[in-house]
C-alpha positions in Angstrom: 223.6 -136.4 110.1 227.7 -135.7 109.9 229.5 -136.4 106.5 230.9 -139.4 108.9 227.7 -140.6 109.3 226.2 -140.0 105.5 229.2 -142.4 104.3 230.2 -145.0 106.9 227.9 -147.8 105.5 228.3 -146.7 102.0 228.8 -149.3 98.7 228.6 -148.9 95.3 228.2 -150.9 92.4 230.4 -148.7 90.1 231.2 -151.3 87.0 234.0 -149.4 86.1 235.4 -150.2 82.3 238.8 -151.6 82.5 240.2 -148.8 80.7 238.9 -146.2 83.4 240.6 -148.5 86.1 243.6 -145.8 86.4 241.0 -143.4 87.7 241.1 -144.7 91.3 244.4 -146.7 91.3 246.8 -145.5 91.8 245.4 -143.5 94.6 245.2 -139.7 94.9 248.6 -137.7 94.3 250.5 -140.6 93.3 250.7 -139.0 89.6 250.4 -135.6 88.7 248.3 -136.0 85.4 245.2 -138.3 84.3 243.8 -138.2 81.2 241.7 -140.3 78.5 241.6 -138.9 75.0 240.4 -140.6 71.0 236.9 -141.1 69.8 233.3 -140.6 70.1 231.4 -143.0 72.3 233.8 -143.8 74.9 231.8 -142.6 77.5 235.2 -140.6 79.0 233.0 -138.1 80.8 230.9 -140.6 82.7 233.7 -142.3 84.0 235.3 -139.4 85.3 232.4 -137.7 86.5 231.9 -140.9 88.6 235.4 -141.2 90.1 235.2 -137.2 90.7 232.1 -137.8 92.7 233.3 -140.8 94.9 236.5 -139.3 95.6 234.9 -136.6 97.1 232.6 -139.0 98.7 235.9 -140.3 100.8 237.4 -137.1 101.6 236.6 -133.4 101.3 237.9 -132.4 97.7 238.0 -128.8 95.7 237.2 -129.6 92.0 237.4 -127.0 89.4 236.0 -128.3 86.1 237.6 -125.8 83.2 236.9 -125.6 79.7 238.4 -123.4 77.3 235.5 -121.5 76.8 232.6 -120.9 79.0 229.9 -118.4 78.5 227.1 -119.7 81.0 226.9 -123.1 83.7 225.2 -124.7 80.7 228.8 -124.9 78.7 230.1 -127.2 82.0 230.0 -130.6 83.1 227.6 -129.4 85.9 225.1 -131.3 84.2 227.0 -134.4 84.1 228.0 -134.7 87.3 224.3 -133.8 88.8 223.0 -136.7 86.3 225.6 -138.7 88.0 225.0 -138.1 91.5 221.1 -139.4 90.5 222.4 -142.5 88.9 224.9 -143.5 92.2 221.8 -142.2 93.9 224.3 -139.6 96.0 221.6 -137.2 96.9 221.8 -137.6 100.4 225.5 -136.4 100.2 226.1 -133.7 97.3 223.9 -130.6 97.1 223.3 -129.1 93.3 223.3 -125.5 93.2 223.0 -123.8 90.6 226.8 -122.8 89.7 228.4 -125.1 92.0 228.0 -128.4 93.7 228.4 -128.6 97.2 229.6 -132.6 99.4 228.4 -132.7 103.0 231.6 -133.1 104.1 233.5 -130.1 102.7 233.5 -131.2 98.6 232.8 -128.5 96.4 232.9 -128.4 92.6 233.0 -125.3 90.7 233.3 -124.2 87.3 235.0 -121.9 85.2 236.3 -121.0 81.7 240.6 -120.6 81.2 239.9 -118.0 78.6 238.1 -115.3 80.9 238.1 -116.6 84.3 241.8 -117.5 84.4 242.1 -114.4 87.0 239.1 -116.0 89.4 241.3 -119.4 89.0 244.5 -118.3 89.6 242.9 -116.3 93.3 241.0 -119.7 94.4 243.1 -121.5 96.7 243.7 -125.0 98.1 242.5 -126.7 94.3 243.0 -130.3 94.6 241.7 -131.6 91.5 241.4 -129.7 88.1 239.5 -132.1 85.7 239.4 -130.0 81.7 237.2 -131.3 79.8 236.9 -130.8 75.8 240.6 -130.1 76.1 241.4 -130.6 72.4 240.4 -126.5 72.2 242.5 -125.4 75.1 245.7 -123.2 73.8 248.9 -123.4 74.8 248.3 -120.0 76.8 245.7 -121.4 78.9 247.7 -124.7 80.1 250.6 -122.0 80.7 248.6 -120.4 82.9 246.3 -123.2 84.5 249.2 -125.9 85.4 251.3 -123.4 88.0 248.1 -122.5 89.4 247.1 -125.9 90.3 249.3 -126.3 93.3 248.1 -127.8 96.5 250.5 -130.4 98.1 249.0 -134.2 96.2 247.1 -131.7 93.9 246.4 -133.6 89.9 245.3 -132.5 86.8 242.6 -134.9 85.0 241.8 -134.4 81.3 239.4 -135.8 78.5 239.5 -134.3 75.1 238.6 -136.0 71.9 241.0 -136.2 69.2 241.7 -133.0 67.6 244.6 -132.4 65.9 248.3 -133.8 66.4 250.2 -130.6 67.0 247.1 -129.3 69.4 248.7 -128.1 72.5 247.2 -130.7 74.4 248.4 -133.7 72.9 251.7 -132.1 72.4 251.3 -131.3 76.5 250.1 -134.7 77.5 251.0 -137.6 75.0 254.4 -136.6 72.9 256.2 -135.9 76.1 257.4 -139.5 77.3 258.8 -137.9 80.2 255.0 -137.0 81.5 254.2 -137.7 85.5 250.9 -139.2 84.4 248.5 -142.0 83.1 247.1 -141.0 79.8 245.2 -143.4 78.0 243.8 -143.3 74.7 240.1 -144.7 74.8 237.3 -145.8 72.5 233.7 -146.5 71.8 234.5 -150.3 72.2 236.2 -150.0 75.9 232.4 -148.5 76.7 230.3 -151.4 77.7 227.5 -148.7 78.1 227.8 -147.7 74.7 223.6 -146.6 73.6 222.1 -148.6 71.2 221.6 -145.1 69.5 224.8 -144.6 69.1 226.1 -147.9 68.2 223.7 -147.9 65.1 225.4 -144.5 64.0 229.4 -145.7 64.2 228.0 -149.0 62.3 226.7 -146.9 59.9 229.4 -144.2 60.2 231.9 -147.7 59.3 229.9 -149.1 56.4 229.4 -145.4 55.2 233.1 -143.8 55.4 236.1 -146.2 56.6 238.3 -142.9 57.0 235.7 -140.6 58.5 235.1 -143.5 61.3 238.5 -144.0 61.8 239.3 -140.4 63.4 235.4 -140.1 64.8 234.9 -143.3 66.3 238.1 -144.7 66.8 240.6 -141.0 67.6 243.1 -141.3 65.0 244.8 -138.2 63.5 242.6 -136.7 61.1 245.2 -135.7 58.2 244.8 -133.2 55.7 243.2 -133.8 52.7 242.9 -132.4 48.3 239.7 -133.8 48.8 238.3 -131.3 52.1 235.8 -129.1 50.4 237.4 -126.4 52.2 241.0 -127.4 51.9 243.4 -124.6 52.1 240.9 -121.8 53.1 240.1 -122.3 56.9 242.4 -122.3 60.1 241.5 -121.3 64.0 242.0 -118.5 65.4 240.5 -115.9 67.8 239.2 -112.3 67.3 236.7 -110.2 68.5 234.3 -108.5 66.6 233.6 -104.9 67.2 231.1 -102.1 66.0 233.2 -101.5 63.0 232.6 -105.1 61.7 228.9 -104.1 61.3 225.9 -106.8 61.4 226.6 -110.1 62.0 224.8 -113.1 60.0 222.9 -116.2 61.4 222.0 -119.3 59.8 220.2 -122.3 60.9 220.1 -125.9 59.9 217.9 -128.8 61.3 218.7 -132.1 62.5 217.2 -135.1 60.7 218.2 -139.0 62.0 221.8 -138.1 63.3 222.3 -135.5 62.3 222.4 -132.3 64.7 220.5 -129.1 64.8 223.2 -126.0 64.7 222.8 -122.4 64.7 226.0 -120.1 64.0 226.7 -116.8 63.7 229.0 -115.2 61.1 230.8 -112.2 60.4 232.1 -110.8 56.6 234.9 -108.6 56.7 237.6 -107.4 54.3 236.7 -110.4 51.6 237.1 -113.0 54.9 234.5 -115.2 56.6 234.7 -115.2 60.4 232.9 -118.1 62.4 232.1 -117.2 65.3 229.6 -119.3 67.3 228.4 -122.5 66.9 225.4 -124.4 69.0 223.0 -127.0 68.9 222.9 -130.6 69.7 221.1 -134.0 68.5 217.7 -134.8 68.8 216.5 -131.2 70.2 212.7 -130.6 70.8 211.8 -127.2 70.6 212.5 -126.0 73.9 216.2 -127.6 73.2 216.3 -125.7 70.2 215.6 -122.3 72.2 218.1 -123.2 75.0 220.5 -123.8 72.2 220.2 -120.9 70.6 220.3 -118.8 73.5 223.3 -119.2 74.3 224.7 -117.2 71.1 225.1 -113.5 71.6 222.5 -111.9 69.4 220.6 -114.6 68.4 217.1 -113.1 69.0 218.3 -109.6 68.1 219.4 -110.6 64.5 217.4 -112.3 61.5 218.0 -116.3 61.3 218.1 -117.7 57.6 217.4 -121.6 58.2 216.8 -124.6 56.3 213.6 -124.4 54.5 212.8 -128.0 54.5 211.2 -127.9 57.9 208.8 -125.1 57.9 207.1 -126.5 61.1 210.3 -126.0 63.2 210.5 -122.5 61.7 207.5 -121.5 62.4 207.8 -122.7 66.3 211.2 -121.1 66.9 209.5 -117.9 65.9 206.4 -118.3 67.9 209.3 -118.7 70.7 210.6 -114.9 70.4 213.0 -115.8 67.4 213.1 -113.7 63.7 213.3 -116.4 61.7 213.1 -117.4 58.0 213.4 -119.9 55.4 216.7 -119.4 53.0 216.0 -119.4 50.0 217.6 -122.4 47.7 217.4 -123.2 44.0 218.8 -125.7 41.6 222.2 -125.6 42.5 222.7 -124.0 45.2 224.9 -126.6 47.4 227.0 -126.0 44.5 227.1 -122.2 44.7 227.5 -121.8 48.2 230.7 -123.8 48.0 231.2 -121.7 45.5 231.1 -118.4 47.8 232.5 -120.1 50.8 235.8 -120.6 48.6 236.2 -117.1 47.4 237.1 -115.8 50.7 240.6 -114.8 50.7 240.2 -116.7 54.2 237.9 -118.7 56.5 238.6 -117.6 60.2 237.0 -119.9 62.7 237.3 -119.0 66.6 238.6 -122.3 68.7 235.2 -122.1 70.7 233.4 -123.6 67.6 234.6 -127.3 68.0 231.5 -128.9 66.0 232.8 -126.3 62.6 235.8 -127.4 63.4 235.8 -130.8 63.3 233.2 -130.8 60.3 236.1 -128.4 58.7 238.2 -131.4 58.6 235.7 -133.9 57.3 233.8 -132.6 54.8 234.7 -133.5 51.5 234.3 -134.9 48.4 234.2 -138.2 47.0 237.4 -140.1 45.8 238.5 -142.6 43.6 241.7 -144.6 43.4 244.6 -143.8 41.2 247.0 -145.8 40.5 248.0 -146.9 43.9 244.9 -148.5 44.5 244.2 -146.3 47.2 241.1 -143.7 47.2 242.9 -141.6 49.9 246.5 -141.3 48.6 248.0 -138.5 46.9 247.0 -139.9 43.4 242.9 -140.5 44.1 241.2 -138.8 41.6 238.7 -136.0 43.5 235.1 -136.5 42.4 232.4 -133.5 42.2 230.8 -135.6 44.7 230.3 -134.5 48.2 230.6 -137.2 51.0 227.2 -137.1 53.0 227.9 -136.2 56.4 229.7 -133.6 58.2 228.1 -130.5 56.8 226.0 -129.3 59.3 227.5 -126.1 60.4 228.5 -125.2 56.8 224.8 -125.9 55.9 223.5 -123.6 58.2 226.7 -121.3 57.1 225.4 -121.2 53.5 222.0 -120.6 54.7 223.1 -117.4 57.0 225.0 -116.0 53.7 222.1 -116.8 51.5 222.2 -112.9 50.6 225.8 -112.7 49.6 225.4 -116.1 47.6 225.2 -115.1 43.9 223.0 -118.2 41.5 224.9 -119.0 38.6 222.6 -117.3 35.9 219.8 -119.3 34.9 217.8 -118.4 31.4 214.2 -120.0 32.0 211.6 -120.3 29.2 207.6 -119.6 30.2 204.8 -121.1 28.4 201.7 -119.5 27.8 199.1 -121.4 30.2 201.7 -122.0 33.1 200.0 -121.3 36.8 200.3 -118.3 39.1 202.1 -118.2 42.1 202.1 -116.1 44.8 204.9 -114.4 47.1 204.1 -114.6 51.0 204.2 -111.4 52.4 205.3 -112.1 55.8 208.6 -114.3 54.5 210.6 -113.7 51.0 211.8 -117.3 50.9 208.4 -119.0 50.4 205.3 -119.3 47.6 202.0 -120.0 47.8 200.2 -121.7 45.3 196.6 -120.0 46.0 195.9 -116.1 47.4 195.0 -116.6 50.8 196.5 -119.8 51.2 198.2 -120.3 54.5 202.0 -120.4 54.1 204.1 -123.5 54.2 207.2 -121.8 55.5 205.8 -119.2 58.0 202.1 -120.5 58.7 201.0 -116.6 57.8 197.4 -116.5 56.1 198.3 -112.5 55.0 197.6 -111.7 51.7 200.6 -112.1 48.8 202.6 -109.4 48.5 202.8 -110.0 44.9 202.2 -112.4 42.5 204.5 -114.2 40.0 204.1 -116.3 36.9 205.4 -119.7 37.6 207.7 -121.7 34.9 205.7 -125.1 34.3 207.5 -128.0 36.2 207.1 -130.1 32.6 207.2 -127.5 30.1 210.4 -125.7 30.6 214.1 -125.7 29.8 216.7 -123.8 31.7 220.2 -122.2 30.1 222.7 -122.8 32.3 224.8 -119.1 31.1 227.2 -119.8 34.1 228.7 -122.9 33.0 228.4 -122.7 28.6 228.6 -119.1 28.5 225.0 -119.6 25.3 223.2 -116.5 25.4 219.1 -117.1 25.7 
C-alpha cells in the first residue's frame, strides 16, 4: 500500500477546541511562529501533537521536537505523539521506533535536546517544523542558536510552555514583541473540553484552597515575587556542572499522597551554597513508575536515598528494586529546622532543568494576613509562621536528602523510671522497633537491634526547648 493509498479515503473526527483552531488555519508557512502558553490543564500538548500528526498525514513533513534539556527519549514528546497516533487510530500510517517516528509517506519526527544536541540540530537539514515543548526553561542561547537553524523555504516554529516567569526568554521572544510573525495564544484549563475529572477536582480544590497560587497554576498569570516565599531572596537558576572536586552528592526522596507528586532530587553542598541539580518524578507512580523515574537521575542507584519515612512500604519496594534507600529521620520540629538550614545557605543554585523545584521555588510560602489595605498579598500583609500546604514537594524530599547536615534545635527530655525499651534497627538508622526481633516498619528487616534505647514515655515527659528560651535543664 503507497502513502497515496494509506490516505486517500481518510476522515477524522478531530474536535479541535476553538482556541487550538490557529493550529491548521492558517495553513502551513503562512506564519512563521505558533505557540500556546498559561496554565495547567489546557491540554496544549494534545492539541499540537494532534495537528503535528495530521499534517504529516497530508504531506511528508520533518519534525524536530526540542526541549531544553534532554537526557533520554523518555524526556520527549515521543510518548505523546505515539499515544496520539492510537487515539486517531493512525497505525496504519506512522511507525514508532524507538527514538524516532517514522509516516509512510516520508514524515519523520525526531527528537533532540538544544542544550547538547544543538550541533546534531544545526547539521540536520530540510527541518520543516520545530515544535519546543516546555519552552519556559529554554535560554536565550538556545533560541539564538535554534531559530537561524530552522530554515527550509515555508519552515515554522511551534511552541507550548507553561507560564514561567515574565522576563523568561521565551515570553520576551514570543509575546512582548508586537512585531512577531506569529499566532501566539495564551490558553487555559477552561478552553480544554477534555479537561479529566482528576484534574478538575484538583484546580477546584487548588481555587477554594489558594486564590493566588490558582491564579498563576491554573490560569498562567505572572507569578510575582513575594515576603511571604519561604525561600524568598535565597534561590535563582542557573547552570553548573559538578565535578570530582564537589565530592558526594545527596539524594532525597518524598512520596506522593492524593495530588501530590512523588520526586527524587539530587543535591550538591559546596562553599556554604545548595546546588539543585535534578529533579524527577510524576503523580500517581506505581512502583515500576517510581524506578523509571528515578532512573533517569545520574547516580541514583550508586548513592544512598534519604526519603519520607511515612511510607515504609514504598521504601522497602524501591530497595527490593536495586535502590539504597532509607527512611530520614524527623523529630518534633523538624519542618521547622530544615527551613531553617535551607536559609542559611549563602545561596540556593538551582539548574533550569529542574522546572517542578522551580516552580514550587515560587510558590511555597507562608500564610498571610491583611494589613491595613485589606489585602493578604500586598506589601503591608502581615507574614504568618504558617506554611501554605502545597508546593513543597521537591523541598520535602530536599530536607530529607540533607537530613545529616540538618542540626535539631536542642531538646532537654526528662525519663521516668518505668518508661519501655526501644530498640534501633540494625539494617536502617532512621527506624525503632518496639520488640527485639520484631520485623521493621521502615525496612521490613527481622535482624536483630543493633542496640537498644530507653524510650521517653509518650505521657510522662516534658521537653526544654534550649533553642528557642535559652533555660538550661
Amino acid at each position: 500500500m503507497t502513502a497515496a493509498d494509506a490516505t486517500a479515503d481518510v476522515t477524522l473526527e478531530l474536535n479541535t477546541p476553538e482556541a487550538y483552531g490557529f493550529l491548521y488555519d492558517p495553513p502551513l508557512g503562512a506564519v512563521r511562529y505558533r505557540g500556546s502558553w498559561g496554565g495547567r490543564g489546557a491540554g496544549r500538548s494534545w492539541q499540537f501533537a494532534r495537528a503535528l500528526l495530521v499534517h504529516g498525514l497530508t504531506r511528508p513533513l520533518r519534525i524536530l521536537c526540542a526541549r531544553e534539556w534532554q537526557s533520554s527519549i523518555r524526556d520527549s514528546v515521543h510518548r505523546v505523539l505515539s499515544d496520539q497516533i492510537a487515539a486517531l487510530d493512525l497505525a496504519y500510517h506512522y511507525r514508532i521506533q524507538e527514538r524516532d517516528i517514522l509516516g509512510l509517506n516520508g514524515t519523520e519526527f525526531i527528537f533532540k535536546g538544544l542544550r547538547r544536541d544543538i550541533a546534531a540540530i544545526k547539521s540536520t537539514e530540510g527541518i520543516d517544523i520545530a515544535w519546543v515543548e516546555e519552552a519556559q526553561a529554554v535560554s536565550a542561547h538556545s533560541w539564538r542558536e535554534l531559530v537561524p537553524t530552522i530554515r527550509a523555504p515555508g519552515s515554522e516554529i511551534w511552541v507550548t510552555w507553561n507560564t514561567g516567569a515574565e522576563d523568561d526568554p521565551t515570553h520576551q521572544l514570543l509575546v512582548a514583541d508586537p512585531t512577531l510573525d506569529g499566532i501566539i495564544r495564551r490558553t487555559s484549563y477552561r478552553d480544554n473540553p477534555y479537561l479529566p475529572d482528576v484534574l478538575r477536582k484538583e484546580e477546584q480544590s487548588s481555587r477554594r484552597r489558594d486564590p493566588e497560587e490558582h491564579a498563576h497554576v491554573w490560569d498562567g498569570d505572572f507569578w510575582r515575587r513575594s515576603k511571604a516565599q519561604v525561600l524568598n531572596g535565597k534561590w535563582h537558576v542557573m547552570e553548573f556542572t559538578p565535578d570530582a572536586s564537589w565530592g558526594d552528592p545527596h539524594f532525597g526522596a518524598d512520596w506522593g499522597f492524593a495530588h501530590d507528586p512523588t520526586v527524587l532530587v539530587k543535591l550538591w553542598v559546596r562553599d556554604s551554597r545548595l546546588y539543585v541539580e535534578y529533579d524527577a518524578g510524576g503523580f500517581e507512580l506505581d512502583e515500576a513508575g517510581t524506578e523509571r523515574a528515578f532512573d533517569t537521575i545520574p547516580g541514583a542507584r550508586d548513592y544512598l536515598i534519604r526519603a519520607d519515612s511515612a511510607r515504609p512500604e514504598t521504601i522497602a519496594a524501591i530497595r527490593k528494586r536495586g535502590f539504597r534507600i532509607e527512611a530520614a529521620p524527623k523529630w518534633s520540629g523538624s519542618v521547622e529546622d530544615g527551613i531553617s538550614h535551607l536559609r542559611s545557605y549563602d545561596e540556593i543554585i538551582i539548574h533550569p532543568r529542574c522546572t517542578r523545584t522551580i516552580q514550587e521555588a515560587r510558590l511555597w510560602r507562608y500564610k498571610t494576613r491583611p494589613g491595613a489595605s485589606g489585602d493578604a498579598h500586598a506589601a503591608d500583609a502581615e507574614i504568618l509562621p504558617v506554611l501554605v500546604d502545597g508546593n513543597d514537594n521537591t523541598w520535602d524530599a530536599t530536607r530529607y536528602g540533607l537530613a545529616p547536615l540538618i542540626k535539631p534545635r536542642r531538646q532537654v527530655g526528662v525519663l521516668f523510671a518505668g518508661a519501655p525499651v526501644r530498640h534501633k534497627c540494625s539494617q536502617c538508622d532512621a527506624s525503632y522497633v518496639d520488640h527485639e526481633g520484631e520485623v521493621c516498619a521502615a525496612c521490613q528487616s527481622s535482624a536483630a537491634p543493633a542496640a537498644s534505647v530507653p524510650a521517653r514515655s509518650p505521657v510522662r515527659r516534658r521537653f526544654l526547648d534550649v533553642a528557642r528560651n535559652g533555660a538550661k535543664p
